[in-house]
BAZA-294529 format. One record per atom (N, C-alpha, C, O): residue in one letter; x, y, z. Coordinates in steps of 0.001 Angstrom, whole numbers, padded with zeros to 6 digits, always signed. Example, Ala and Ser with C-alpha at 12.3 -4.5 7.8 and 13.67 -1.06 7.14 Angstrom:
2
A+013190-005690+007800;A+012300-004500+007800;A+013200-003300+007800;A+014236-003319+008465;S+012850-002250+007080;S+013670-001060+007140;S+012900+000030+007870;S+013409+001138+008039;
REM end
This chain:
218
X+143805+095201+118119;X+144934+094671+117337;X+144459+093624+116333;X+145010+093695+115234;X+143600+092722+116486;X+142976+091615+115752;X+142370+092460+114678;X+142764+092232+113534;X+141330+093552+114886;X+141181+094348+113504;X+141656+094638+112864;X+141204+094485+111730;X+143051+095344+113048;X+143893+095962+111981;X+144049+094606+111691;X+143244+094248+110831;X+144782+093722+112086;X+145422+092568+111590;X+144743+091947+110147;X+145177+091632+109039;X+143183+091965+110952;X+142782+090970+110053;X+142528+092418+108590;X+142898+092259+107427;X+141903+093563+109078;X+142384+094196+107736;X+143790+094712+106946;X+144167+095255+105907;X+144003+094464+107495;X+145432+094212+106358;X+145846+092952+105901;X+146659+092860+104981;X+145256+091758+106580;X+145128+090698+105255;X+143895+090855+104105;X+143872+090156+103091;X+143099+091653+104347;X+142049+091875+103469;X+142717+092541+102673;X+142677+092308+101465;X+143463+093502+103203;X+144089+094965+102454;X+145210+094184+100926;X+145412+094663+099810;X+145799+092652+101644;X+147096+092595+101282;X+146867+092161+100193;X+147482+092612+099226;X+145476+090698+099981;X+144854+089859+099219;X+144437+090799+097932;X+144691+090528+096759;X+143618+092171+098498;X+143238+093010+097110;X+144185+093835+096518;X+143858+094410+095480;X+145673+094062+097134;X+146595+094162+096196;X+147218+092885+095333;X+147230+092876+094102;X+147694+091889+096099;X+148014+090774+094753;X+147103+090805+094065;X+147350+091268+092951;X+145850+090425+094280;X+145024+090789+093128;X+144880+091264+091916;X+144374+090792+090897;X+145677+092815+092293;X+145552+093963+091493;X+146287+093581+090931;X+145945+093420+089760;X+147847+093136+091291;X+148960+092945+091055;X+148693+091311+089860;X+149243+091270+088759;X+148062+090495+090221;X+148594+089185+089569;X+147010+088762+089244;X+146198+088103+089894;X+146939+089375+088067;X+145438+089791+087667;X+145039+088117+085959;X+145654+087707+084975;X+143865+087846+086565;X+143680+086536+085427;X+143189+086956+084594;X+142732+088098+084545;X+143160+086031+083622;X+142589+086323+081942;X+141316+086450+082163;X+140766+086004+083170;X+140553+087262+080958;X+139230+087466+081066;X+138588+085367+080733;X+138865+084803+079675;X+138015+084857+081549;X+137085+083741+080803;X+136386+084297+079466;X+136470+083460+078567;X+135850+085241+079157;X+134901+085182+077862;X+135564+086546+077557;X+135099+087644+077865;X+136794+086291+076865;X+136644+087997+076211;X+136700+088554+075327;X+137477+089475+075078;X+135584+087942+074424;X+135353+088080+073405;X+133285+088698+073838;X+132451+088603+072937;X+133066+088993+074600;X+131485+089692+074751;X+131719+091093+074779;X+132553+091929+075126;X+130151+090913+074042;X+130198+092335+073357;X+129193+092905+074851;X+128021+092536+074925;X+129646+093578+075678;X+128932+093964+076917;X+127978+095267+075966;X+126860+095307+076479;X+128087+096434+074634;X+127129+097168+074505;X+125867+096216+073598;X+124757+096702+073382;X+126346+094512+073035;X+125118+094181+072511;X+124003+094465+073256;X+124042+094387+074484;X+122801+094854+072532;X+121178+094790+073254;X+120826+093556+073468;X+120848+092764+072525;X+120473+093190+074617;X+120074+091594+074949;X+118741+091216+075129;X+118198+090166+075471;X+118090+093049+074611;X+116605+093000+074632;X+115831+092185+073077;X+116571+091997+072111;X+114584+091835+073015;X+114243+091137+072078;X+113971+092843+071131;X+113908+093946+071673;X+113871+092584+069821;X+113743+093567+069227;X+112083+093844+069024;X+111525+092856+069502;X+111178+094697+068558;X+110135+094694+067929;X+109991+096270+066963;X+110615+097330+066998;X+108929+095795+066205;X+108706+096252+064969;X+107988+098277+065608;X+107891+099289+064913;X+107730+098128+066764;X+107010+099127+067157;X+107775+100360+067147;X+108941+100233+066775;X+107321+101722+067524;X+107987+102776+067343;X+108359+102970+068987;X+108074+102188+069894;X+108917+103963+069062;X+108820+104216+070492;X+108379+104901+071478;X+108720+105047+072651;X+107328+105415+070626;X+106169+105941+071502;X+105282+105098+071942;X+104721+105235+073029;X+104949+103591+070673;X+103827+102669+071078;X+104884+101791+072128;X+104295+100885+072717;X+106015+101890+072379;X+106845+100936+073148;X+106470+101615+074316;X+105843+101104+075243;X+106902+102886+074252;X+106345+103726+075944;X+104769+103627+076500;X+104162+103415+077549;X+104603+103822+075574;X+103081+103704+075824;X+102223+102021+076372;X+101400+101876+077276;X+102748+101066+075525;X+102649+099783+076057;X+102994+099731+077242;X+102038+099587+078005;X+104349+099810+077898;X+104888+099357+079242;X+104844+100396+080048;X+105064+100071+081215;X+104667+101410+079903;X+103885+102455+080534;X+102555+101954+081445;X+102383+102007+082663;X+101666+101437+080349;X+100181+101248+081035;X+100506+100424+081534;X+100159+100345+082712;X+101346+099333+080968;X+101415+097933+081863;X+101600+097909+083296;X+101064+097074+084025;X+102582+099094+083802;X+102849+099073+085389;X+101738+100915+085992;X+102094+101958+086541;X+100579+100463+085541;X+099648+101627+085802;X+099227+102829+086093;X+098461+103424+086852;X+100481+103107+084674;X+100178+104366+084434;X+099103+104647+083839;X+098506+103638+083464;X+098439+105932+083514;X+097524+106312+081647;X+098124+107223+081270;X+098679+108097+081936;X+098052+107071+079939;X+098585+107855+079098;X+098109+108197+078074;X+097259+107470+077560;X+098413+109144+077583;X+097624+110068+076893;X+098265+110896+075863;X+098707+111998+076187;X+098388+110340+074268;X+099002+111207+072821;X+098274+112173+072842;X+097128+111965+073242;X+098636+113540+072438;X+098248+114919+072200;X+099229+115047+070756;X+100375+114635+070575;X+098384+115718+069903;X+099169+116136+068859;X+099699+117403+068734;X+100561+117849+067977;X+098881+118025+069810;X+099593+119580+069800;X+099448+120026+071580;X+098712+119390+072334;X+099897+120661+071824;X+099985+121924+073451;X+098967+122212+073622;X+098614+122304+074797;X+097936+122513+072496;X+096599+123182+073159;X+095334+121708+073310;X+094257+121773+073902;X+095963+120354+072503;X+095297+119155+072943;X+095208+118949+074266;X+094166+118722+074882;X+096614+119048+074839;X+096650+118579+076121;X+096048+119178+077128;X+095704+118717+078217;X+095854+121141+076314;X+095177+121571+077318;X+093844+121634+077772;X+093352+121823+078885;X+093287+121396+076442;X+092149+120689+076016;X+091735+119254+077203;X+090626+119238+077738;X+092414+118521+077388;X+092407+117168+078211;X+092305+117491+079111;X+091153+117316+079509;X+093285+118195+080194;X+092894+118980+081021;X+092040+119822+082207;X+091851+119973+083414;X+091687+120238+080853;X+090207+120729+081487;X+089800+119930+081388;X+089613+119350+082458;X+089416+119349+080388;X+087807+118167+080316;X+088186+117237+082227;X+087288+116972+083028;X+089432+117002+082419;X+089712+116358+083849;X+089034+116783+084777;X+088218+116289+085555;X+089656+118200+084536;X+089793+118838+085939;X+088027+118782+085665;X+087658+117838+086362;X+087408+119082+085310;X+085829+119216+085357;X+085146+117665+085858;X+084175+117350+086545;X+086301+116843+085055;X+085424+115048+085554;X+085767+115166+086891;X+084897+115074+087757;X+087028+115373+087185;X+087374+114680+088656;X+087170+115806+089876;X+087489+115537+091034;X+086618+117068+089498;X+086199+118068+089856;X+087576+118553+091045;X+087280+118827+092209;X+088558+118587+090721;X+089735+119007+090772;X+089539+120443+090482;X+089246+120989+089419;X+089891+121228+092339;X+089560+123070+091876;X+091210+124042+091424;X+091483+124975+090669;X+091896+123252+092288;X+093412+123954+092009;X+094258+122530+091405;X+094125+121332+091655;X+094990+123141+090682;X+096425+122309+090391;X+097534+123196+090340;X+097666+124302+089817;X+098449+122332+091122;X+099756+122988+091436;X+100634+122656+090256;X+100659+121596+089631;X+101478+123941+090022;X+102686+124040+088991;X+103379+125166+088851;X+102964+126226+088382;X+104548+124900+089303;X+105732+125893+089293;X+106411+126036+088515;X+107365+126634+089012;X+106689+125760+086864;X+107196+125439+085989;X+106746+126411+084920;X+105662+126172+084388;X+107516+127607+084487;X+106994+128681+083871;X+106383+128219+082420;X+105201+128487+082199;X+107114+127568+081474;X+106928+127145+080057;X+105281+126542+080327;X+104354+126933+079617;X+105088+125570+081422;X+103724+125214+081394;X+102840+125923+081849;X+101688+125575+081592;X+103091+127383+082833;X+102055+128022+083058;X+101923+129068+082712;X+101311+129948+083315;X+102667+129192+081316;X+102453+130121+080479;X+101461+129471+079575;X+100503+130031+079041;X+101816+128195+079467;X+100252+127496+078501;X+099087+127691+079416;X+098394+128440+078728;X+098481+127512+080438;X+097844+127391+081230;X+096954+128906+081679;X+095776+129043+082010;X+097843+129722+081558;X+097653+131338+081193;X+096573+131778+079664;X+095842+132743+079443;X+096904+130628+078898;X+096249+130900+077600;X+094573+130745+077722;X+093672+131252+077054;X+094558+130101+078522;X+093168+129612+078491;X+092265+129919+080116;X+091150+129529+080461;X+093260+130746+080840;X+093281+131059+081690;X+092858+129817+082425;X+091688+129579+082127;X+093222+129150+083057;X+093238+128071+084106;X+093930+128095+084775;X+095092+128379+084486;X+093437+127737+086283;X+094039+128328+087689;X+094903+127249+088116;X+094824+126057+087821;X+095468+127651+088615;X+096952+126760+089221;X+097037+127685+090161;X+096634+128848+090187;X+097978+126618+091429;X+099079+127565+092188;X+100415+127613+092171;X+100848+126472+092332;X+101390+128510+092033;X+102569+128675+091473;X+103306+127963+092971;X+103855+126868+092844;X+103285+128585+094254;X+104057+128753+094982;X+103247+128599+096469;X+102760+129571+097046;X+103199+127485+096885;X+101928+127064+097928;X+103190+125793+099030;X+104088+124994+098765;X+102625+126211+100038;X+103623+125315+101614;X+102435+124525+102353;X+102637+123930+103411;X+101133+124564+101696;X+100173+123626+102002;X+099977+122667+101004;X+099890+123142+099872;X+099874+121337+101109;X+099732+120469+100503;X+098945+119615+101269;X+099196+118893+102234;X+097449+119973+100318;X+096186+118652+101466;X+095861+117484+100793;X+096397+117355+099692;X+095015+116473+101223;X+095225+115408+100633;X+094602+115539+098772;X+094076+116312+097971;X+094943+114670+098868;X+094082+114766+097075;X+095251+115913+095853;X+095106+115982+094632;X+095936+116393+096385;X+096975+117598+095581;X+096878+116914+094074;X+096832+115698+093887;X+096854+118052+092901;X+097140+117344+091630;X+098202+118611+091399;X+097975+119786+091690;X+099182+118178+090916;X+100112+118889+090028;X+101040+118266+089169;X+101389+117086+089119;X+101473+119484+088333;X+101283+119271+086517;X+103026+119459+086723;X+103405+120449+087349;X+104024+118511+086196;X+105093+119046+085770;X+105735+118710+084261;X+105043+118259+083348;X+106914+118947+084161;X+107961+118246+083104;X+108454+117575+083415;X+108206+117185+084556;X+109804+116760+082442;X+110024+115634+082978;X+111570+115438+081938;X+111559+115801+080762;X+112431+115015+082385;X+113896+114997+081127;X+114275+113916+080415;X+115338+113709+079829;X+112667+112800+080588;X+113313+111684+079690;X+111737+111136+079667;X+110729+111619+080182;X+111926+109954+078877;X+110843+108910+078749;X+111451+107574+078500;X+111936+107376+077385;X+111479+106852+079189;X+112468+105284+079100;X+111710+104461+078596;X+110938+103994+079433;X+111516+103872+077088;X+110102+103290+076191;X+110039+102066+076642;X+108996+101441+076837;X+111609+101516+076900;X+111345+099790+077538;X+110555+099652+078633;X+109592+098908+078814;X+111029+100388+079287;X+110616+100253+080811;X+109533+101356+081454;X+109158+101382+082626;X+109180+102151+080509;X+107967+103098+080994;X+108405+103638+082100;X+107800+103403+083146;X+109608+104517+082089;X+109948+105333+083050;X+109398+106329+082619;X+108925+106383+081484;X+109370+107364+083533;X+109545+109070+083541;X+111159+109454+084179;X+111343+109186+085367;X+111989+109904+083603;X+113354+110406+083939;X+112840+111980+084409;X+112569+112903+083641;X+112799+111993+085613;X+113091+113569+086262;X+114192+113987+086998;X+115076+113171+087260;X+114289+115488+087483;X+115399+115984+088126;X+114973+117188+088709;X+114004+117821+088290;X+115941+117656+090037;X+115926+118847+090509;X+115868+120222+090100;X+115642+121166+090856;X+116195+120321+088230;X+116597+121240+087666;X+115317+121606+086986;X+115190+122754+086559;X+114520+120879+086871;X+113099+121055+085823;X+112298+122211+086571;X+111408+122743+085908;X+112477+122605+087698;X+111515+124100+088366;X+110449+123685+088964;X+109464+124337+089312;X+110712+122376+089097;X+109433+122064+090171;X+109536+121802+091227;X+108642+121667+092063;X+111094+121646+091386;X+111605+121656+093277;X+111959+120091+093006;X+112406+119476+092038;X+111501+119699+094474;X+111425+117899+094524;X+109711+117452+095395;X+109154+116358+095481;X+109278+118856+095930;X+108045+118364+096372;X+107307+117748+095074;X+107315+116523+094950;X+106782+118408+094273;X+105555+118239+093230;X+105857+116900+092469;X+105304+116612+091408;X+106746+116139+093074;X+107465+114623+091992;X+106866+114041+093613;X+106783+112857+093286;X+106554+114048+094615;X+106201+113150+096070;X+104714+113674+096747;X+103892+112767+096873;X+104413+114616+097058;X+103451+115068+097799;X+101912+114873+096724;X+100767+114829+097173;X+102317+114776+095178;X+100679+115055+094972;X+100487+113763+094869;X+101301+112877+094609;X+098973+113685+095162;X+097656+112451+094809;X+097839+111979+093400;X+098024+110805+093078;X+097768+113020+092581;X+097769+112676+091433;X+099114+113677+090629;X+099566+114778+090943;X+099498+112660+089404;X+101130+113529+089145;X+100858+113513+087312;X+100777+112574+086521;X+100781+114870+087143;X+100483+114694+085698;X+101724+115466+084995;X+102103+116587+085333;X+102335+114627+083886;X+103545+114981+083183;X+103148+115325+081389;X+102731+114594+080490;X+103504+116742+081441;X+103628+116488+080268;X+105360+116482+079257;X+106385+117158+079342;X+104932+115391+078411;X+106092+115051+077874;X+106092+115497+076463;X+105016+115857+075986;X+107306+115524+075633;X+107172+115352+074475;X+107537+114086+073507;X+107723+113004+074064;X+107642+114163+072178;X+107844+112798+071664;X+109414+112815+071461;X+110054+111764+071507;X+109983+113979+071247;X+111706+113942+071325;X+112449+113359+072598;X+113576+112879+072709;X+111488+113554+073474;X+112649+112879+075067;X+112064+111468+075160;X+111753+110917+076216;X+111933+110865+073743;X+111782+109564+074123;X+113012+108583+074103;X+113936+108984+073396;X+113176+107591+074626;X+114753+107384+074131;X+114652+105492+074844;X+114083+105102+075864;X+115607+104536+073601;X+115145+103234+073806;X+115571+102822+075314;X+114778+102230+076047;X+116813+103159+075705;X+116658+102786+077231;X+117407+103742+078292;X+117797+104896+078116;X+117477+103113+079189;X+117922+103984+080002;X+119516+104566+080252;X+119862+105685+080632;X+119934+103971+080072;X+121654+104427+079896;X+121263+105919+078740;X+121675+107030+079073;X+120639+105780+077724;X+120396+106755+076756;X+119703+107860+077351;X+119971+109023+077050;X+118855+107553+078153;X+118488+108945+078979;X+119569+109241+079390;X+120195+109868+078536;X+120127+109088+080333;X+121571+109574+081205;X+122180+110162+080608;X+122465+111261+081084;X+122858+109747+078966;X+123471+110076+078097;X+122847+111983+077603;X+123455+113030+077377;X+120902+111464+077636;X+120673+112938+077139;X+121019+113904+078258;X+121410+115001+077858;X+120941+113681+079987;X+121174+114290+080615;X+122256+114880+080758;X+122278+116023+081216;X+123555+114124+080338;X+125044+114694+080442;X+125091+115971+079509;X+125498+117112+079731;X+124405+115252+078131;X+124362+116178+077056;X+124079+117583+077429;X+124664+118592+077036;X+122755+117449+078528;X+121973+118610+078675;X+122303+119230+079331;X+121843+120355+079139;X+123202+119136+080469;X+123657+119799+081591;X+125784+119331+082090;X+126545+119735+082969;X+125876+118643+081291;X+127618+118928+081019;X+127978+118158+082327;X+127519+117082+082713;X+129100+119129+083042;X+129294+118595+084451;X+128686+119077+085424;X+129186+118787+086510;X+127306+120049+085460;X+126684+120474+086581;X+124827+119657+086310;X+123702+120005+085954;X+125518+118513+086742;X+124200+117385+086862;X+123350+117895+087960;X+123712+118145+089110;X+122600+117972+087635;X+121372+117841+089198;X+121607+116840+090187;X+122018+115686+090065;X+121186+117665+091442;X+121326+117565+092799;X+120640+116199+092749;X+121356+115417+093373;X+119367+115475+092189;X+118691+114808+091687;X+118436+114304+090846;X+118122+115013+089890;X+118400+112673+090640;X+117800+112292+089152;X+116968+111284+089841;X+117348+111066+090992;X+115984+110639+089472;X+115167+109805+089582;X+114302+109160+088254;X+114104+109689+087160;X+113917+107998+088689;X+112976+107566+088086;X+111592+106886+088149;X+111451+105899+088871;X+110646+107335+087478;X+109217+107206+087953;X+108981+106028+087338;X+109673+106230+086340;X+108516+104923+087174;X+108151+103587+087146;X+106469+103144+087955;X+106123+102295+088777;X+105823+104141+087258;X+104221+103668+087259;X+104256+104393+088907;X+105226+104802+089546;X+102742+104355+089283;X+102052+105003+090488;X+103227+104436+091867;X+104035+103592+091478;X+103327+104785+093153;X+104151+104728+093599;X+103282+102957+094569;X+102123+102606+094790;X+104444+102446+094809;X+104048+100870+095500;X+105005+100518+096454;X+106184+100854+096562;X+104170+099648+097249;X+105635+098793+098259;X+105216+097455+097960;X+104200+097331+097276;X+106076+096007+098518;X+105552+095113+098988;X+106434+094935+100239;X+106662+093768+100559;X+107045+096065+101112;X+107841+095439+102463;X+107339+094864+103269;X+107975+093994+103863;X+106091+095119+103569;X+105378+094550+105153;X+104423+093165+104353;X+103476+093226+103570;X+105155+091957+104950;X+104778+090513+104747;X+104355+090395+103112;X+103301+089876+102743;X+105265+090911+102295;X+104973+090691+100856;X+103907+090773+100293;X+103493+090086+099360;X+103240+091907+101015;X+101413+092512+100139;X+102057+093658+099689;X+102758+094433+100339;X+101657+093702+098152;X+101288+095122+097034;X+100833+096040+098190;X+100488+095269+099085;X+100717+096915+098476;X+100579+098218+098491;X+100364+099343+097759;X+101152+100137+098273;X+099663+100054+096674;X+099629+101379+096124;X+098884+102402+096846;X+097957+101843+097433;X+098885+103602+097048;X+100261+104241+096624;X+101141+103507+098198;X+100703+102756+099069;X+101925+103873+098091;X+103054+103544+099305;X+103401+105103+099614;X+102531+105715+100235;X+104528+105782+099264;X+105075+107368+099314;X+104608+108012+098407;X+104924+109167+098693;X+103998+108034+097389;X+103696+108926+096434;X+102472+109335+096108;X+101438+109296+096775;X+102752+109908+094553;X+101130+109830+093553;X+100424+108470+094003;X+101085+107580+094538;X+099051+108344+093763;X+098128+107036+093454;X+097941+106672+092102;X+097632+105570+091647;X+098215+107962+091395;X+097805+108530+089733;X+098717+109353+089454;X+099059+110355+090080;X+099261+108777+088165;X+100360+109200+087473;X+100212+108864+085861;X+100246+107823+085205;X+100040+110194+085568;X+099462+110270+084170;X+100616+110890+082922;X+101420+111569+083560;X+100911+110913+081777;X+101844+111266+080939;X+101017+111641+079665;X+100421+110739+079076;X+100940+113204+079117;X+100212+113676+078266;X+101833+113279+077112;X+102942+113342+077644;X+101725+112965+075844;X+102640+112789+075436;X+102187+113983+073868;X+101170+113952+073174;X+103132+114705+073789;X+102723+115937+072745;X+103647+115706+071927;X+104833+115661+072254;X+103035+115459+070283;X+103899+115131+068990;X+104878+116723+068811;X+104105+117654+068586;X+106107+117089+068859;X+106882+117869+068956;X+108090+117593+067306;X+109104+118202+066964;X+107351+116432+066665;X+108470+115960+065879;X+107736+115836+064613;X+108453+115407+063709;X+106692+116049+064323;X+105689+115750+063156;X+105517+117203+062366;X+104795+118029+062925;X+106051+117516+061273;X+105637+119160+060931;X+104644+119305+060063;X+104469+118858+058930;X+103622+120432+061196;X+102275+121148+060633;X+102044+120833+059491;X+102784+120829+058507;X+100387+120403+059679;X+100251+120610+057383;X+100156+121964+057365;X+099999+122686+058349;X+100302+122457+055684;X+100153+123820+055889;X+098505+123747+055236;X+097823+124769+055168;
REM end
């Protein structure tokens, strides 16, 4: 009896409330001003700055076959024999030059590298905006060692509300099951306030960024 009681004075307080509602103190703020400092940079060198800053690398490509170019030269440094990718548009590039991937694999051992897409680039904050809908599932965004994205220069966008915005755009009212955001190699500090990398994720998280907006000389 004391429960109900006391919630329905909780209940009663957030109707007057509703009911006998005060003036705004400041209402004259502009809540869409940017309260960020401005700079002169574009927003690829903005992504790219705060990107590395929370330890990512990253990497401009001017064309699809640069990146694939990069790539290899990796996979040969870090002597990396498979990379996983389920994502047809990229392993149809990957097909060109014939380089091996696995499409469709339920083993995942340590060290995994796989290659996906990604539905945004957040320049302030050096996100990666992903989702359930990109064809890579939700494993290949958690299970690999290393997480390599390639992006383009059109899904760059100044912050994050503006990603969201491209996502509505892109998919209407059937949003993905998933959205997330990647914010540099994965970290904790829960246990007695020590850094941790990786914590759940990649260790290495890399972003090939491919000019998609610059047209060919002829």
């Amino acid at each position: 009896m004391q429960d109900s009681t006391t919630r329905e004075k909780i209940l009663k307080k957030i109707r007057q409330a509703l009911i006998h509602k005060t003036n705004a103190r400041f209402p004259n703020i502009d809540w869409d001003k940017n309260v960020y400092s401005t700079t002169n940079e574009s927003l690829e060198e903005q992504f790219a700055r705060s990107f590395s800053k929370i330890g990512g690398q990253f990497v401009f490509c001017e064309t699809e076959l640069e990146f694939l170019e990069h790539l290899v030269t990796l996979a040969q440094e870090k002597g990396w024999k498979m990379i996983h990718c389920r994502e047809e548009k990229i392993t149809k590039l990957m097909d060109q030059v014939e380089f091996p991937y696995l499409k469709n694999s339920v083993d995942y051992p340590e060290g995994v590298v796989a290659v996906t897409s990604c539905e945004a680039l957040v320049a302030r904050l050096g996100s990666v905006i992903i989702s359930s809908k990109l064809g890579s599932g939700r494993q290949l965004f958690v299970v690999p060692t290393t997480h390599i994205i390639l992006a383009y220069t059109s899904q760059i966008v100044p912050e994050l509300k503006d990603a969201l915005q491209k996502l509505k755009s892109k998919y209407g009212e059937q949003l993905p099951s998933m959205i997330a955001s990647l914010t540099g190699p994965s970290r904790t500090a829960d246990i007695e306030k020590t850094l941790v990398t990786p914590a759940h994720g990649p260790r290495d998280i890399m972003v090939f960024l491919v000019d998609d907006q610059t047209p060919p000389e002829n």
